[in-house]
N, CA, C and O atoms as a MOPAC input file, in Angstrom:
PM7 MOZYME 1SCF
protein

 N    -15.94500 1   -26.25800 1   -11.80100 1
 C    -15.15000 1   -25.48000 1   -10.86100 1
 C    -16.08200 1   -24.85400 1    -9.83500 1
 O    -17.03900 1   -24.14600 1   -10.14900 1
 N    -15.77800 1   -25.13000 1    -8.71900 1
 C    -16.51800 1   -24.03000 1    -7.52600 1
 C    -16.33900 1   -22.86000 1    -7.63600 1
 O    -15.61200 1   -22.17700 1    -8.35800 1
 N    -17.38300 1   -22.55600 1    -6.51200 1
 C    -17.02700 1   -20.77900 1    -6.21300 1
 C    -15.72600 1   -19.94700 1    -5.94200 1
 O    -15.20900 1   -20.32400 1    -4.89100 1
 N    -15.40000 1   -19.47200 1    -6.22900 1
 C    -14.34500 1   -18.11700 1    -6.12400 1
 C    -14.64600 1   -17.14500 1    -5.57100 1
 O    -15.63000 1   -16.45800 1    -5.84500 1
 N    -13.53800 1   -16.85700 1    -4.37700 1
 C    -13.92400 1   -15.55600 1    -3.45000 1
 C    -12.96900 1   -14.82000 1    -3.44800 1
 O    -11.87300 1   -15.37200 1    -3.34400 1
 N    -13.01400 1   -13.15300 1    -3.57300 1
 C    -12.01600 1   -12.32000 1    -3.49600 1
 C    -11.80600 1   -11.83500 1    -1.69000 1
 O    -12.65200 1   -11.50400 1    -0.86000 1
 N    -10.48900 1   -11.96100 1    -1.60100 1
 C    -10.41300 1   -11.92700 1    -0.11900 1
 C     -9.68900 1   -10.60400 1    -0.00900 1
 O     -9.05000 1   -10.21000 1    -0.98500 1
 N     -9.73500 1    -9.92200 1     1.05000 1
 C     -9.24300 1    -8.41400 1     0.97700 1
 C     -8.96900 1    -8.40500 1     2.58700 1
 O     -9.81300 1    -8.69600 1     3.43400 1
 N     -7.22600 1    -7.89800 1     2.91400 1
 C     -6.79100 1    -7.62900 1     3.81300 1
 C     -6.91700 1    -5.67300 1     3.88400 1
 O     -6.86900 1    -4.90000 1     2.92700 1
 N     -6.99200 1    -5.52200 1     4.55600 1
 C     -6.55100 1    -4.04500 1     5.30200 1
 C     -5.34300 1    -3.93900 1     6.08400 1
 O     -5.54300 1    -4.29800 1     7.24400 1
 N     -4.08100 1    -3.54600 1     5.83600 1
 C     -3.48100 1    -3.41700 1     7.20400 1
 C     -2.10100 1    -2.24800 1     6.99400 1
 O     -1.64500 1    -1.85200 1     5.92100 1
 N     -1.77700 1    -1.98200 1     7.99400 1
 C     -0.82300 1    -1.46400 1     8.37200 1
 C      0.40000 1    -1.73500 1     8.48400 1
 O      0.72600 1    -2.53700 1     9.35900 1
 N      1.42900 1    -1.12900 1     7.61200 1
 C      2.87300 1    -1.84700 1     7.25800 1
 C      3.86100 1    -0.83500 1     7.58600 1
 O      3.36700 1     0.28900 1     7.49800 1
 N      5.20100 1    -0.83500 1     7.96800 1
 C      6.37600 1     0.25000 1     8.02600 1
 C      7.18200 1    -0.56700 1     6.65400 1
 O      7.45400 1    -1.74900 1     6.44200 1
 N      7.41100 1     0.78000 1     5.82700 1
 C      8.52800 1     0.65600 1     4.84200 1
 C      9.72800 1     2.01400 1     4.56300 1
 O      9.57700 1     3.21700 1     4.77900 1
 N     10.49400 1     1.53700 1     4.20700 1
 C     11.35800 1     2.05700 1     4.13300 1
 C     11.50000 1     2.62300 1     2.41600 1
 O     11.35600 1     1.77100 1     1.53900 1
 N     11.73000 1     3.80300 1     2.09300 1
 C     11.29800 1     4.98600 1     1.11000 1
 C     12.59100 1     5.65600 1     0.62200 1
 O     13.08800 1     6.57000 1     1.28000 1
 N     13.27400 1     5.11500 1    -0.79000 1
 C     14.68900 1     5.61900 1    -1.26200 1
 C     14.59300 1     5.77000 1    -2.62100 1
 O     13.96800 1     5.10800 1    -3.45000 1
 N     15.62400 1     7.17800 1    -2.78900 1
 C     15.51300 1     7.20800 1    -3.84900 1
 C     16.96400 1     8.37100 1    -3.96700 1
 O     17.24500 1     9.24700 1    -3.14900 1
 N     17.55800 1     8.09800 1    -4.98800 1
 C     18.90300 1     8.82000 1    -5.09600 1
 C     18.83900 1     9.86700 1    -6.00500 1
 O     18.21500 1     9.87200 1    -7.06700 1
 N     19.68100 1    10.96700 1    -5.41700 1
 C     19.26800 1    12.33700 1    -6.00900 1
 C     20.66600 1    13.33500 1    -6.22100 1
 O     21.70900 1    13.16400 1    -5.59000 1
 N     20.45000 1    14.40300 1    -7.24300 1
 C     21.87200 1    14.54400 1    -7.49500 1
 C     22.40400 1    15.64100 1    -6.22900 1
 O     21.56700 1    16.08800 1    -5.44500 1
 N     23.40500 1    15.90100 1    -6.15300 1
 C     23.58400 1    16.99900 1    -5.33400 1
 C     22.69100 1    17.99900 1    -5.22100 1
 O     21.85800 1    18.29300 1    -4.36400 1
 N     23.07600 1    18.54200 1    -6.42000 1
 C     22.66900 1    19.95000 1    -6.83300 1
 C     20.51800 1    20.27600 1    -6.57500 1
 O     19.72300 1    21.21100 1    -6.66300 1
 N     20.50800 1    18.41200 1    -6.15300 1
 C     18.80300 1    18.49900 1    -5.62600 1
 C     18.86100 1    19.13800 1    -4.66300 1
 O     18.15500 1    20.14400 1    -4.73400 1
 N     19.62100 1    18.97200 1    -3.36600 1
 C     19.23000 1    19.32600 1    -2.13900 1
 C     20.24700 1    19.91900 1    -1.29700 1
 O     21.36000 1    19.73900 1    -1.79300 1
 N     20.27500 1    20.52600 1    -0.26400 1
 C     21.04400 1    21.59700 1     0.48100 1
 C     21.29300 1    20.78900 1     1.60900 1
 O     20.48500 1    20.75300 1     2.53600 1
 N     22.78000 1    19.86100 1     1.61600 1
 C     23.51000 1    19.38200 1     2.91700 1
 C     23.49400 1    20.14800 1     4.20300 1
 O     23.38600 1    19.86100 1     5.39500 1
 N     23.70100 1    21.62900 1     3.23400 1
 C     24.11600 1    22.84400 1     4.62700 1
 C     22.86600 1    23.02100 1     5.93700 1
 O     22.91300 1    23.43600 1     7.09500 1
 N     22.01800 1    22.59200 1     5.25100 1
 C     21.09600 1    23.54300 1     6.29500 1
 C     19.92900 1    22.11500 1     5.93900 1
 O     18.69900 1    22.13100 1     5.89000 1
 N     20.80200 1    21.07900 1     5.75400 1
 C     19.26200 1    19.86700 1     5.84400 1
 C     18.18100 1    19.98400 1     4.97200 1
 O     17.21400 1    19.23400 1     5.10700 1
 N     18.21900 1    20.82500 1     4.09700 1
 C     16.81900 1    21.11300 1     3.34900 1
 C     16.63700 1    19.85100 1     1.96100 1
 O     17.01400 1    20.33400 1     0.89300 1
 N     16.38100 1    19.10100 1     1.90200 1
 C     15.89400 1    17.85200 1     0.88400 1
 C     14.83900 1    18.69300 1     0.33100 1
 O     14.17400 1    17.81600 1    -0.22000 1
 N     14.19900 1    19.82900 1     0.08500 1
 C     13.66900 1    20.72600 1    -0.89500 1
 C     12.06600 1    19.72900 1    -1.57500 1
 O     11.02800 1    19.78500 1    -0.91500 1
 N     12.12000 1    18.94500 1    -2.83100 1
 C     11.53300 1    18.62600 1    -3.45900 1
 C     11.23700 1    17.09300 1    -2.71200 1
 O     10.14700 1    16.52700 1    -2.62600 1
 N     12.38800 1    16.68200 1    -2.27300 1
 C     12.57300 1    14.96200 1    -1.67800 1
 C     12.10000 1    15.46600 1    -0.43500 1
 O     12.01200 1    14.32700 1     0.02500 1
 N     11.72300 1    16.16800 1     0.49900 1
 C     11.10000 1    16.35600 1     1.54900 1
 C     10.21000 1    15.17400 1     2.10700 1
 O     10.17600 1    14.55600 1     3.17100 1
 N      9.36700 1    15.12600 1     0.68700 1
 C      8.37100 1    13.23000 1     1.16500 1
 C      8.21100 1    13.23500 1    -0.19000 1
 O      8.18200 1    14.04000 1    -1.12100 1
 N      8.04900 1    11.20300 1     0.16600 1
 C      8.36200 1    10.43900 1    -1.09800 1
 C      7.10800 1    10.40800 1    -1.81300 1
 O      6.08800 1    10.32000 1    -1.12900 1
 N      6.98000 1    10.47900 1    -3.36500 1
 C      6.45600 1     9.44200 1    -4.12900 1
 C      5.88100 1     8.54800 1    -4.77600 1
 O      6.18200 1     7.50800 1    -4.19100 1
 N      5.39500 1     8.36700 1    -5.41600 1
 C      5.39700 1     6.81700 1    -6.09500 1
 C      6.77300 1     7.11900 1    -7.09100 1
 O      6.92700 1     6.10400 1    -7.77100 1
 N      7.26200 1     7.59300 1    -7.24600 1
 C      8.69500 1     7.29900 1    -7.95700 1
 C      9.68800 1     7.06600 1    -6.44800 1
 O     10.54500 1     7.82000 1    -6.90900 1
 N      9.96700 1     6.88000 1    -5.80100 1
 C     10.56000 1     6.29000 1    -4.59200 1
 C     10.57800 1     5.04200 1    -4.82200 1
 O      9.72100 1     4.55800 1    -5.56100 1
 N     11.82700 1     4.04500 1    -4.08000 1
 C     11.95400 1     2.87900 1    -4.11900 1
 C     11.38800 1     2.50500 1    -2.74800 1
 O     11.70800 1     3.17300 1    -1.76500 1
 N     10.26100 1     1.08800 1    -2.61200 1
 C      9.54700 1     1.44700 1    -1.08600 1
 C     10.21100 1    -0.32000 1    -1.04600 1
 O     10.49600 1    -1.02200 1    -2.01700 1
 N     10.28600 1    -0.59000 1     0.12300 1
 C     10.87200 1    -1.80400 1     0.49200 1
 C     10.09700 1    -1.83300 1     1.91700 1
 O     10.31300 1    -1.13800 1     2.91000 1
 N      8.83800 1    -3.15200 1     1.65600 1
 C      8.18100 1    -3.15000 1     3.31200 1
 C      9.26400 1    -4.40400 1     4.45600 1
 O      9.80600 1    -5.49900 1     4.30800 1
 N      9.10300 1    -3.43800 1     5.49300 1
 C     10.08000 1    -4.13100 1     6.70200 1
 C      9.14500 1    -5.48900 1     6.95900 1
 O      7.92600 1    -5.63100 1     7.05500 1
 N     10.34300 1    -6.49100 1     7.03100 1
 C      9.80100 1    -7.95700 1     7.42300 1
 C      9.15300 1    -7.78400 1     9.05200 1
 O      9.44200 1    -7.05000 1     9.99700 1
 N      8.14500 1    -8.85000 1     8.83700 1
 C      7.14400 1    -8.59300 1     9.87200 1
 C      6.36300 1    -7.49000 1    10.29700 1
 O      5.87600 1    -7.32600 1    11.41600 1
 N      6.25800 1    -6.49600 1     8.97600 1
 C      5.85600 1    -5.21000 1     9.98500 1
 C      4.22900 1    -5.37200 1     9.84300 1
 O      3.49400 1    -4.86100 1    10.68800 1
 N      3.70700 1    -6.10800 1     8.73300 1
 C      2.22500 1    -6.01100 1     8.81600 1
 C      1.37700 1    -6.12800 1     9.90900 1
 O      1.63600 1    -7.09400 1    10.62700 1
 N      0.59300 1    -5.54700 1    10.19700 1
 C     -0.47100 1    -5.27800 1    10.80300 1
 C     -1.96800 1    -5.30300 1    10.21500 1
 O     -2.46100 1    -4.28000 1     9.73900 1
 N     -2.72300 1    -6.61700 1    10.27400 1
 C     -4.12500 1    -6.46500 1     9.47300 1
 C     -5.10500 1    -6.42400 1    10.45100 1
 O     -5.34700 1    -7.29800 1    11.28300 1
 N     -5.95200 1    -4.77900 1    10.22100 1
 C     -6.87100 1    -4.00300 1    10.57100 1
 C     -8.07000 1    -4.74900 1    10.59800 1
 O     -8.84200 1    -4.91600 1    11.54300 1
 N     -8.15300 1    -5.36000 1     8.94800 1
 C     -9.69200 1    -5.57900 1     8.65400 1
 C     -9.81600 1    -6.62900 1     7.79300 1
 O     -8.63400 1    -6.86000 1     7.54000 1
 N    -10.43100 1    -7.38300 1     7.20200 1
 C    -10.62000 1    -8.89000 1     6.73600 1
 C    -11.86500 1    -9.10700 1     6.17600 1
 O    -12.81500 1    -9.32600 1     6.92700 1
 N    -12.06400 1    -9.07300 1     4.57700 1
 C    -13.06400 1    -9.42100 1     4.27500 1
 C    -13.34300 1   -10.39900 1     3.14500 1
 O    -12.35700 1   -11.07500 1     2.85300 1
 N    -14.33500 1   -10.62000 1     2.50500 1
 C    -14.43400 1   -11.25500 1     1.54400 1
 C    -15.55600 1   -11.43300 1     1.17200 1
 O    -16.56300 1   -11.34600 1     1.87400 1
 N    -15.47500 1   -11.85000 1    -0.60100 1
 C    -16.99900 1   -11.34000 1    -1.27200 1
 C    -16.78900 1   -12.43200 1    -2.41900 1
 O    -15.69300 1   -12.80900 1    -2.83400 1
 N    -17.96500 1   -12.84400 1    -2.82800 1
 C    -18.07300 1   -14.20400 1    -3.97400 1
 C    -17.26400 1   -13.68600 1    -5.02200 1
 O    -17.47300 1   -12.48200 1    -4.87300 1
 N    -16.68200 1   -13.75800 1    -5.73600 1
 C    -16.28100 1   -13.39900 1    -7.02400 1
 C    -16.10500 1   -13.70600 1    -8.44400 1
 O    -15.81600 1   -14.88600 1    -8.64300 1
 N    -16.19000 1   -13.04500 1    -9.38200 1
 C    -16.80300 1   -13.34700 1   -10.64500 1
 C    -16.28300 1   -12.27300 1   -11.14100 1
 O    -15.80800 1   -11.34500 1   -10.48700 1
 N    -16.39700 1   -12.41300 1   -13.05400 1
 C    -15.81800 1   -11.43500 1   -13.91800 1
 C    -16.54400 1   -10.43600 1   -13.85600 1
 O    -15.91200 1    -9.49500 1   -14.33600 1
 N    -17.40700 1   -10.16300 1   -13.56700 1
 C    -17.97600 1    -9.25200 1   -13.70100 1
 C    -17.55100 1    -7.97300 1   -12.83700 1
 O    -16.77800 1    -8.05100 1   -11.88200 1
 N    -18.09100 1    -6.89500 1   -13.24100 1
 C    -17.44500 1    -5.52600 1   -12.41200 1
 C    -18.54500 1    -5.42500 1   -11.14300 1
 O    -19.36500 1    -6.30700 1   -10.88600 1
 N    -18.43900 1    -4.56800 1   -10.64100 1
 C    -19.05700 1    -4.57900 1    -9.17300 1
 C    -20.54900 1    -4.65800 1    -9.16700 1
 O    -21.28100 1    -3.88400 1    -9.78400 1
 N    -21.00000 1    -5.80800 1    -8.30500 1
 C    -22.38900 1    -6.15500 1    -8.09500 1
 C    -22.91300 1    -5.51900 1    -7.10600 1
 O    -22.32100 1    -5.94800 1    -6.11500 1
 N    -23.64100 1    -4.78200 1    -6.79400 1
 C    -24.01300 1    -4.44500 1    -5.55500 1
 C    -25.23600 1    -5.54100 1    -4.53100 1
 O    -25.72600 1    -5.38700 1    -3.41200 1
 N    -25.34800 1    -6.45200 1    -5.40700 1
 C    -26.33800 1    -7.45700 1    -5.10200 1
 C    -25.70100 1    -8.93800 1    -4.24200 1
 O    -26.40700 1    -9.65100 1    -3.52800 1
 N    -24.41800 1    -9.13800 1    -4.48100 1
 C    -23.48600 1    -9.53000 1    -3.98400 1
 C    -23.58000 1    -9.98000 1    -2.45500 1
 O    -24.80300 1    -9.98000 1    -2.31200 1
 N    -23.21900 1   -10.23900 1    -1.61900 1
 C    -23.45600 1   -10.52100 1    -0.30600 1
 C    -22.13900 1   -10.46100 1     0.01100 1
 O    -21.50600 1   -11.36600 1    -0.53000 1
 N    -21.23300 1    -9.44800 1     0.95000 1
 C    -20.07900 1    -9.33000 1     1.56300 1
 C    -20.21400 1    -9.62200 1     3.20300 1
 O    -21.04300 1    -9.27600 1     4.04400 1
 N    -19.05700 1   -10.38900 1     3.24600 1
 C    -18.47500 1   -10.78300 1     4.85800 1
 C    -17.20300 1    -9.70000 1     5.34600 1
 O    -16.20500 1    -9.77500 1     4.62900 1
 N    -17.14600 1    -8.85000 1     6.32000 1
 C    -16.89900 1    -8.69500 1     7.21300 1
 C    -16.44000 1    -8.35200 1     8.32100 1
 O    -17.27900 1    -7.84000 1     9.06200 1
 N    -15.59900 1    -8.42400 1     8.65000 1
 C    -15.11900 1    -8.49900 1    10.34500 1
 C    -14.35100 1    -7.30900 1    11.09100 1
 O    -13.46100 1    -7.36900 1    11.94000 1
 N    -15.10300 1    -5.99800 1    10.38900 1
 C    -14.82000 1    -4.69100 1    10.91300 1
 C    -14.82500 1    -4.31700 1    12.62500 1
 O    -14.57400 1    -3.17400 1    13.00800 1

């Protein structure tokens, strides 16, 4: 078997962030979402089609082993 390379995107995505809550969570009257103010990782995240955006692009030989610092990484910052 040949070499194996771990390839690593960077980028920038819009998603959309839901999650259902009982009444008695939050105040209709006056807009206040209290605790739900911002989401999460218990939020349901759903990324918008096409929204990616990749920043940065790299890639490095790869192997079982945990991180080599001896390694030789590519790139394209």
């Amino acid at each position: 078997m040949g070499k194996r390379y771990l390839v690593k995107h960077w980028c920038n995505a819009d998603f959309v962030m839901e999650k259902i809550v009982d009444e008695s969570e939050i105040d209709t009257k006056t807009n206040d979402l209290k605790k739900h103010s911002h989401p999460n990782a218990n939020w349901s995240m759903i990324m918008v089609k096409d929204s990616e955006k990749i920043k940065r692009t790299s890639y490095e030989e790869y192997d079982e082993r945990l991180n080599d610092s001896s390694k030789e990484r590519t790139s394209d910052k």
